[in-house]
C-alpha positions as CSV (number, residue, x, y, z in Angstrom):
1,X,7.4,72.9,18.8
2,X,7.6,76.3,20.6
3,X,10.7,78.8,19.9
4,X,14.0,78.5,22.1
5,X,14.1,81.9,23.6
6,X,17.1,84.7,24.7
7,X,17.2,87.0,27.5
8,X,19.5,90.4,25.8
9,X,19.8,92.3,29.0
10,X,20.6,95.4,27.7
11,X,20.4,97.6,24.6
12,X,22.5,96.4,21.7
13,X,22.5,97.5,17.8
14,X,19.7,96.8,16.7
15,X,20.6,94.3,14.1
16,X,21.9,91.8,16.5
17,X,18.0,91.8,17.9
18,X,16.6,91.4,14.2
19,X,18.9,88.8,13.8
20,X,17.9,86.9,16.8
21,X,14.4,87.3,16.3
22,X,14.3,85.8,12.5
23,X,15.6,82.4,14.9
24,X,14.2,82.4,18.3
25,X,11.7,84.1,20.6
26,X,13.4,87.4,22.2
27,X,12.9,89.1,25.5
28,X,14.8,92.6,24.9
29,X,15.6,95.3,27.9
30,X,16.3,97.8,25.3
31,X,17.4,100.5,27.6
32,X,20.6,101.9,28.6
33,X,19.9,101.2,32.2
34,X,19.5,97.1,31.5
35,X,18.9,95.2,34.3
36,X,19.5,94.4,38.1
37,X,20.6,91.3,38.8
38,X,17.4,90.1,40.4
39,X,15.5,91.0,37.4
40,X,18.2,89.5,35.1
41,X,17.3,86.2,37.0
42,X,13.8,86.5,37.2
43,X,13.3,86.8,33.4
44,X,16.3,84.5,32.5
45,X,13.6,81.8,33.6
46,X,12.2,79.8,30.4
47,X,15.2,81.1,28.2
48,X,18.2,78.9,27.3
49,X,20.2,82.1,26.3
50,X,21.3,84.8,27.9
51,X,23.2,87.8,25.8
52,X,24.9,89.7,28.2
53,X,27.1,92.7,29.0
54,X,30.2,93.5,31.5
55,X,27.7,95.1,33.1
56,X,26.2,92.2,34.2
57,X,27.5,90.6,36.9
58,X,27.3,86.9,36.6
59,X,29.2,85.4,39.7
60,X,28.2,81.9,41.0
61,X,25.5,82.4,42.8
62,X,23.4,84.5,40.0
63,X,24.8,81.7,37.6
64,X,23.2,78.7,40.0
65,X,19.7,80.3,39.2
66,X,19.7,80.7,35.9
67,X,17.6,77.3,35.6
68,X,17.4,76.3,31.8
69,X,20.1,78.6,30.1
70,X,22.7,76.9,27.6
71,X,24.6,79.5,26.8
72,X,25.8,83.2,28.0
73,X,26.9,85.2,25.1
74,X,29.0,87.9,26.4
75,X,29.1,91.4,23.7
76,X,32.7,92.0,24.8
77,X,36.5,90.4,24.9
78,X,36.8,90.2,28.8
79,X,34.3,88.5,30.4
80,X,36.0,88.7,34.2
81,X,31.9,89.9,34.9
82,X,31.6,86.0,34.3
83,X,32.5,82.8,36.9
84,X,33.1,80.9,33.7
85,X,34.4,78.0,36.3
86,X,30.8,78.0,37.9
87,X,28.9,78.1,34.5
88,X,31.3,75.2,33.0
89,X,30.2,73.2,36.1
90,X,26.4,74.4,35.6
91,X,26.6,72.9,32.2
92,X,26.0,76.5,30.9
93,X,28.6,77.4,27.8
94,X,30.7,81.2,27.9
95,X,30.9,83.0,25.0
96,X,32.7,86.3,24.1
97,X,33.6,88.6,21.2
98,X,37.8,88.6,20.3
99,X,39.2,89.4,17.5
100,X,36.8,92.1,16.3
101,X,38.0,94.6,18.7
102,X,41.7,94.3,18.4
103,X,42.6,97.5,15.8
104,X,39.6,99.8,17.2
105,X,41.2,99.2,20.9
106,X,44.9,99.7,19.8
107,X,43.9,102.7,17.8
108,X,42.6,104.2,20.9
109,X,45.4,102.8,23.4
110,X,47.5,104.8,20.8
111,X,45.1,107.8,20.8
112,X,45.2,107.8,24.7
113,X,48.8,107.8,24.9
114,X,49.8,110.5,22.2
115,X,47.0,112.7,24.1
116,X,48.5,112.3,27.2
117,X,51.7,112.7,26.5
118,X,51.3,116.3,24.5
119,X,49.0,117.1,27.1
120,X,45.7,117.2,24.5
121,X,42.9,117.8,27.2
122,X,45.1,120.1,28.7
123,X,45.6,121.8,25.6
124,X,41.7,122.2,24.6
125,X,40.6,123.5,27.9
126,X,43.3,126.2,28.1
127,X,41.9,127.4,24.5
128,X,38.5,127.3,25.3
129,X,39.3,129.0,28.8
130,X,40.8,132.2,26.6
131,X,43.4,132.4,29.6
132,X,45.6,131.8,26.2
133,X,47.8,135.1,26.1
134,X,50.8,134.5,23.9
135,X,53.6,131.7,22.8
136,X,55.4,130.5,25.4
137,X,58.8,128.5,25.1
138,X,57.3,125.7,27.8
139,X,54.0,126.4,27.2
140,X,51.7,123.0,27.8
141,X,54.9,121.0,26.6
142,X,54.9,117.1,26.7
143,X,56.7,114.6,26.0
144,X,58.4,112.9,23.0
145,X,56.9,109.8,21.1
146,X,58.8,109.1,18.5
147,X,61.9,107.2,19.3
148,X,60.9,106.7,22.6
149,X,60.9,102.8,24.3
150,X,57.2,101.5,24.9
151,X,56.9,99.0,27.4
152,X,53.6,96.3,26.4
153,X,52.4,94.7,29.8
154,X,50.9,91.7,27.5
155,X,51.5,90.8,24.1
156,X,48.4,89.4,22.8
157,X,46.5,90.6,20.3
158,X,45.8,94.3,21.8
159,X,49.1,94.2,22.3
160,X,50.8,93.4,19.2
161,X,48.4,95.8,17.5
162,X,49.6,98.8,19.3
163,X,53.1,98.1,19.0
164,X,52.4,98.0,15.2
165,X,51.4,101.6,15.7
166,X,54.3,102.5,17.6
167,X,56.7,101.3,15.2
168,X,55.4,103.7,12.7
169,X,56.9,106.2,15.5
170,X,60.2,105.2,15.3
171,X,59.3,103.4,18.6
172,X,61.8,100.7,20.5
173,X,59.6,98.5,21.8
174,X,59.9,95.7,24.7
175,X,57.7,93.8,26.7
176,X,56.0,91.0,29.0
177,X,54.2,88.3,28.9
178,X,54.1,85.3,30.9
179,X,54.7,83.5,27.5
180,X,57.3,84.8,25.2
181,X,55.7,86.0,21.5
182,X,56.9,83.3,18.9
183,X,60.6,84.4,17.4
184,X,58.4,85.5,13.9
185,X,56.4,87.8,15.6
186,X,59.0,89.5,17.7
187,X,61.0,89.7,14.4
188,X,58.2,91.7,13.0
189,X,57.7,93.6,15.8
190,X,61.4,94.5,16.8
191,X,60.1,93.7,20.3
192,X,62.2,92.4,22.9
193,X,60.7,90.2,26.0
194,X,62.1,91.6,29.0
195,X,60.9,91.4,32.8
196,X,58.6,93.8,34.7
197,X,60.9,95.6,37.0
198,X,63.3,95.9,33.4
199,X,60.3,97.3,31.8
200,X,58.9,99.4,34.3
201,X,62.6,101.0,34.6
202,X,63.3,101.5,30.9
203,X,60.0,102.2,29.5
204,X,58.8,106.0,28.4
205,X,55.4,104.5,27.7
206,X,53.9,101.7,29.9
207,X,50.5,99.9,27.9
208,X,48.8,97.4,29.8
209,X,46.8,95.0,28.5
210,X,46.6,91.9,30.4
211,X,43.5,89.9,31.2
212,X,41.4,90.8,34.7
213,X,42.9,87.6,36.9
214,X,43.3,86.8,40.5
215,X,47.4,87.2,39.1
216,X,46.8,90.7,37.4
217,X,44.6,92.8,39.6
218,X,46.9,95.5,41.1
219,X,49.6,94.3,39.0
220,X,50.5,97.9,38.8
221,X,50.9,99.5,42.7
222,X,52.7,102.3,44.4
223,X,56.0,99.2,44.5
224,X,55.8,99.3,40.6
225,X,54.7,103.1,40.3
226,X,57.9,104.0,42.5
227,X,60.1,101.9,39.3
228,X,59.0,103.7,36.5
229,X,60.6,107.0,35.2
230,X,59.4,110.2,36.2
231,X,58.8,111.2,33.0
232,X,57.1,107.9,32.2
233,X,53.4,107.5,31.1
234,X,51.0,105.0,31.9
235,X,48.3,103.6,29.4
236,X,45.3,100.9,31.0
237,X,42.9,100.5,28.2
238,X,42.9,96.5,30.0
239,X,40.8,96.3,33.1
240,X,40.2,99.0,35.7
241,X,41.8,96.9,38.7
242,X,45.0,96.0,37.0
243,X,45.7,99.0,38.7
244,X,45.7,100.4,42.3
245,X,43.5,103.7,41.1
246,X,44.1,105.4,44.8
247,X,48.1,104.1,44.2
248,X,48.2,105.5,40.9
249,X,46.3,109.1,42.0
250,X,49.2,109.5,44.6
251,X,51.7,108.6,42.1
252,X,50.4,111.7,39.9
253,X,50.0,113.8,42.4
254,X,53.4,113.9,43.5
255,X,55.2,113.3,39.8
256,X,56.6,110.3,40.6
257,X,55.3,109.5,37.2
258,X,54.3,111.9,34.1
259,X,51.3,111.7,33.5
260,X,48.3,108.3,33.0
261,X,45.8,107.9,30.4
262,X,42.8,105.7,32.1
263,X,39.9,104.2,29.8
264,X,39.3,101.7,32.8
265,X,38.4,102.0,36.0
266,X,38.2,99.6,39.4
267,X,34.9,100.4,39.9
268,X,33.5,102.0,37.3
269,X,31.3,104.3,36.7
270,X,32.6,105.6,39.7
271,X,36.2,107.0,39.3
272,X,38.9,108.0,42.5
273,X,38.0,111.1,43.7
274,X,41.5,112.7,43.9
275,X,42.2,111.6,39.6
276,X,39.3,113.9,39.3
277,X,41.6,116.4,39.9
278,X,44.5,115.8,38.8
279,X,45.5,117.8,35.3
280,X,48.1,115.1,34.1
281,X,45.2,112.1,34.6
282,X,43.3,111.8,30.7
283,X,40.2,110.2,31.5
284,X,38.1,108.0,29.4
285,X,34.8,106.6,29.6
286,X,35.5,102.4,28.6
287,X,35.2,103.5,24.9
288,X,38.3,101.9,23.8
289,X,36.5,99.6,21.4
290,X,33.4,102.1,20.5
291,X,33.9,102.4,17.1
292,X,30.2,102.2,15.4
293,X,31.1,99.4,13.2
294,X,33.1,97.6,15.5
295,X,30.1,98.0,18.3
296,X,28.0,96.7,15.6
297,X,29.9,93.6,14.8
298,X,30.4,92.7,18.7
299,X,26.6,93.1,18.7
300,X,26.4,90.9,15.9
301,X,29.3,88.4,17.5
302,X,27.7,87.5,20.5
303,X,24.2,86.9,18.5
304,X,25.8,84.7,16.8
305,X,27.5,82.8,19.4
306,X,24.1,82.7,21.3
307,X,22.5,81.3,18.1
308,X,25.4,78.9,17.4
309,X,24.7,77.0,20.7
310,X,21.0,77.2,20.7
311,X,21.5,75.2,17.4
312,X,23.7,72.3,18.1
313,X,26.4,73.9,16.9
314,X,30.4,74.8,18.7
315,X,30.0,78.7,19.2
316,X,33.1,80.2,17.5
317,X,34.4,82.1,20.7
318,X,33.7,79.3,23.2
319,X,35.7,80.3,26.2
320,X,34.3,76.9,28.0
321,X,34.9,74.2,25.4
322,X,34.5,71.1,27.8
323,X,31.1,71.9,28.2
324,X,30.2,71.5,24.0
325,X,32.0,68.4,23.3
């Protein structure tokens, strides 16, 4: 009886290939490039797993050729590069990689906002530039963290984890959700559910991290921009279009708020022009979760979701669980 065989569209660590390859036959685009979606199709055919990237974009029309495939095995949390609807009615099970991320992402959300805020990027250019002269009484100054409120647009996992950080700074926290935290975990956090237009007018430090959704994208616009404090921050280590990038540029530009740190983009790699340019925009490349080992164990995750399913077993991270009953 011949091997079942996986499509991994793009390079991965390599253990997650080794691994794979000790069960099934494997058809690797080890490159950084990966592949168009017409040659993701074309050598999808004859395998029954695909391990993919949100890189890939899998919408219902790429998913309705994929003749054969069981299971997609995405190596990340979000899987909005997914119609999970259109694979659950192709029969075709969604996997993704939680859990593993959450403290590498929230150390980063954290990192992002304490570089903004003290104006870190700012900072290391002026000393490389040698424009640096002398101490200056305002020179390069930010703004205060500790004791200052952060406002958590979600409270999931990402979510709790960063307030965790912040109460280490002395932080009040508040946030919401669409679904309040359970009393325990609120108690633990000291965090108080409010609404959005509350938390966009109290909050020093605005974190987002919500879910790409129909509900969510532009969830932050000029309307909400216009509510926050002038001094306020905002952090997306999310999804690039929870927030109107050309909204948030103009925003910047004329200090309606402080300053944004951005790991996310709405169509990334390409980033708006005019945040280019803009002094108090710290920029990230989507490497809120790129620590080596957690990398690895994504890698590893979706492997082992795509091997799960291949072998009659529930994947752990099924996003899609009618389709594996």
């Amino acid at each position: 009886m011949s091997k079942k065989k996986v499509l991994v569209t793009k390079r991965v660590y390599p253990e997650a290939v080794e691994f794979l390859r000790g069960k099934f036959e494997v058809d690797y685009e080890g490159t950084n490039a990966g592949l168009t979606t017409e040659e993701l199709i074309a050598r999808s055919r004859g395998c029954q797993a695909v391990v993919s990237q949100l890189t890939d974009r899998l919408s219902a029309d790429v998913i309705a050729r994929l003749e054969g495939v069981q299971v997609i095995a995405n190596v990340a949390v979000g899987y909005d590069n997914i119609d999970v609807p259109a694979a659950t009615a192709a029969g075709i099970a969604v996997t993704n990689t939680p859990g593993v991320l959450t403290e590498t992402t929230a150390d980063f959300a954290f990192t992002l906002l304490m570089a903004t805020a003290r104006r870190i990027p700012e900072a290391h250019a002026f000393v490389h530039s040698g424009e640096w002269k002398t101490w200056l009484i305002d020179l390069l100054a930010g703004q205060d963290i500790y004791g200052a409120t952060l406002g958590l647009v979600g409270l999931g996992r990402i979510g709790a984890a960063v307030a965790r950080r912040a109460r280490g700074f002395g932080m009040n926290i508040i946030y919401c959700d669409a679904q309040a935290a359970p009393a325990e975990v609120e108690r633990e956090l000291g965090a108080k559910r409010v609404e959005m237009a509350e938390l966009l007018k109290t909050a020093d430090f605005v974190s987002l991290h919500v879910p790409l959704t129909p509900e969510t994208r532009h969830l932050i616009g000029a309307a909400e921009l216009k509510q926050m404090k002038p001094t306020a921050v905002l952090i997306n280590t999310a999804r690039g279009p929870v927030v109107d990038e050309a909204a948030l540029a103009d925003a910047l530009e004329q200090k309606t708020i402080w300053a944004a740190g951005l790991d996310v983009f709405e169509a990334e790699p390409k980033v708006c022009e005019k945040l280019l340019t803009l002094p108090n925009a710290v920029l990230a490349p989507h490497i809120a979760s790129a620590s080596v080992g957690t990398r690895r164990r994504m890698s590893m995750m979706a492997a082992e979701n795509a091997a799960a399913a291949l072998e009659g077993a529930r994947p752990a991270n099924l996003l899609n669980p009618e389709v594996c009953k």
